[in-house]
Structures are given as C-alpha cells and as structure tokens.
N, C-alpha and C positions, 0 to 999 in steps of 0.2 A: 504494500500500500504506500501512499505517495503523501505525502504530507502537506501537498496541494489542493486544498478545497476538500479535505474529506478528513475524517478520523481515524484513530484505531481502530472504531467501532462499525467503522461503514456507513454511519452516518453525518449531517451537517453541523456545521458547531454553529452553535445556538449563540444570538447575540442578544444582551438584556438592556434593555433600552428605560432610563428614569421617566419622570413623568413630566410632562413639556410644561412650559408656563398655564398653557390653556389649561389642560386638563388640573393641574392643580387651584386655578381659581374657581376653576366651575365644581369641585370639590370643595373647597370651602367653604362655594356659596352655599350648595346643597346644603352642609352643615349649619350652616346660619340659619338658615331659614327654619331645619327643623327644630334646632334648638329653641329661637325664637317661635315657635307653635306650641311646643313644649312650654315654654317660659310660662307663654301666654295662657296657657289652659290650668297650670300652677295657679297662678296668680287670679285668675276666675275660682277657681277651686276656694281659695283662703278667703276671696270676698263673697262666696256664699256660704261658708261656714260661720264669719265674723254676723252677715246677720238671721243666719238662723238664731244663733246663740241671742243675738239682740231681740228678736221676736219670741221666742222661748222665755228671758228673763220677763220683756214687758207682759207680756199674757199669764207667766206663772204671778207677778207680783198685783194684777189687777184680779186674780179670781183670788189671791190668798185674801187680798184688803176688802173685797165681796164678801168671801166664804167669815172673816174673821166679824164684821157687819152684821150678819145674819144670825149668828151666833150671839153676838152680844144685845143686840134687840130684841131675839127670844127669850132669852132672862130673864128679862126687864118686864114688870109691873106697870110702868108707867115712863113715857115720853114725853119730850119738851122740844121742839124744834125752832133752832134761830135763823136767821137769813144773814145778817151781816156782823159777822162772818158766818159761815156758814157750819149750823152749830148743832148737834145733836145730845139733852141730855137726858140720861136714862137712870133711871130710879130701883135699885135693883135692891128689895129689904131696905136698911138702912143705910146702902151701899151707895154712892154717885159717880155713875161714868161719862164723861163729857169725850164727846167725839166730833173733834172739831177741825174745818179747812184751814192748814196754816201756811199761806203761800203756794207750795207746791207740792207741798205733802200734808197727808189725813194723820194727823194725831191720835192719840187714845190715852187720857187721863183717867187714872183711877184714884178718889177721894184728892187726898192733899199729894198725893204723888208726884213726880213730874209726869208731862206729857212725852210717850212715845211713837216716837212716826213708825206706823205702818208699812211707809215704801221704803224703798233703800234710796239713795242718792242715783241711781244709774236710773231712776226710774221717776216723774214725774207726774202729778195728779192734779186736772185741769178741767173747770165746769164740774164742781161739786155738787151736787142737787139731792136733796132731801125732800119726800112728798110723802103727805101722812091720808091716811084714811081714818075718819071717827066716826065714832056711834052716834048714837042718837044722844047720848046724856053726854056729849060732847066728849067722849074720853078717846084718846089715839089708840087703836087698836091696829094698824099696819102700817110701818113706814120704808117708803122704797126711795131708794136712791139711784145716783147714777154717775161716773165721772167719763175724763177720758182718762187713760195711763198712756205718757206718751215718753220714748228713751229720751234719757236726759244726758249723754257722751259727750264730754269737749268736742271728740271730730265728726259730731254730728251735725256743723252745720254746712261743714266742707266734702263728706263723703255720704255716698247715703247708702252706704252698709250701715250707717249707725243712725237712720232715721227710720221710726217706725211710732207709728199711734195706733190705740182702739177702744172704742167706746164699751164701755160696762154695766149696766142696767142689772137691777135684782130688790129686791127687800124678805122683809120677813114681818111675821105677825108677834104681836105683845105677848107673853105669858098667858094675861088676863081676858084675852081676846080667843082662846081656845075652847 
C-alpha cells in the first residue's frame, strides 16, 4: 500500500473540520432563545404562585373575621349597633364585647381589655356594615354585616400579583332570638 491518498487500512483519512463562525452563532442563538423561554415561563410560574398565596391569605383572613362575627353575636343576649364608627356592642351575661371598624382593621375588645384586630396587617378591611333585624318589642335579634378584605402588600401598588379584593356578607342570630 502506498501512502498516497489511502491508509493502512484501505481506507480514506478522515479530516475533522471545527465549527465555522456561522454555525457557532446560530448555536448560541438557539440557546438564547431557549433559555430565555425557559427564563420566561420561571418567572410566570413565581408570579402565579406569589398571588395564589395572596388570594389564599385574603379569602382565609375575610371568612376567619366572618366565621369569628358569627360566633361572637350568637353568644350574645343583647346588641347595640353604632354607625360612626362603625361599632358593634354585645352584651354577653355581664360580659361587654365591643367590635369595632378601626381604620382598616375590625377590632374585638373584651371588657376593659385592649382591642384586638382580627386581620393581620397583609390584609385590609374596607366598607364595614353592620345591619340588624328587631322584633316587635324592638329588641335586635339578627345582625349581618359585610366588609370588603382587600391585600394590603407595599408592592401592591406596582405589581398586581399582590392586588386582590372580595367582598364578604354573612351574620348570625342573638342567643335570645332562638
């Protein structure tokens, strides 16, 4: 064998050729692009988790301040409702609970205690409404209420994964009215 154009092996010698300019930037592009698809679908991903979690807290903290409402005006013997502010008080024994709108949260005072807000800070309480129903001998035997509960986040007034509101409607009936 001749070591002209051919090998030991009877065969051609193979030549490996790198990768030319072109095919390296249209390679990179490729990669840009999927990584940016990627990025991008990440990044959806996180801002629909941020406001599940946002609709999750406001809607768990507007039925707890409902559900806790209901409960504490069944107790209750006798009612007293104020308008400004907006003022709920309830006569429980010789017990006094005051449940009142204070800015942007629902308080709950028991006797000489201090008041406790209801919502948390992530969470705001707007259009407080308290509506009673009486008997004939004028005594309140059902009173309903209603607010909205809307996120209360620093970046909710720039992003709106952290804006969300809903309205809440409910009451309950007096003790005495059973």
């Amino acid at each position: 064998m001749s070591a002209i154009g051919g090998s030991a092996y009877g065969g051609k010698i193979k030549k490996f050729h790198g990768l030319t300019l072109i095919e390296t930037i249209l390679y990179l592009g490729i990669a840009v692009i999927i990584l940016g698809v990627l990025f991008s679908y990440g990044w959806n991903i996180i801002g629909i988790n941020i406001k599940s979690q946002v609709v999750r807290e406001t809607e768990q903290s507007a039925q707890l301040i409902g559900e806790r409402l209901a409960y504490e005006i069944r107790r209750a013997d006798s009612a007293e409702i104020f308008e400004n502010p907006v003022k709920l008080v309830l006569h429980i024994g010789a017990d006094m609970i005051v449940i009142e709108d204070s800015g942007n949260q629902i308080t709950i005072k028991r006797g000489v205690a201090d008041p406790v807000p209801l919502n948390s800070q992530n969470v705001q309480i707007k259009h407080f409404v308290l509506t009673e129903q009486v008997s004939d001998t004028n005594e309140t035997q059902y009173v309903g209420f209603s607010f909205e509960a809307a996120a209360n986040y620093s970046e909710s007034s720039s992003r709106s994964e952290y804006q969300y509101s809903s309205n809440f409607s409910s009451g309950a009936a007096l003790r005495t009215s059973h």
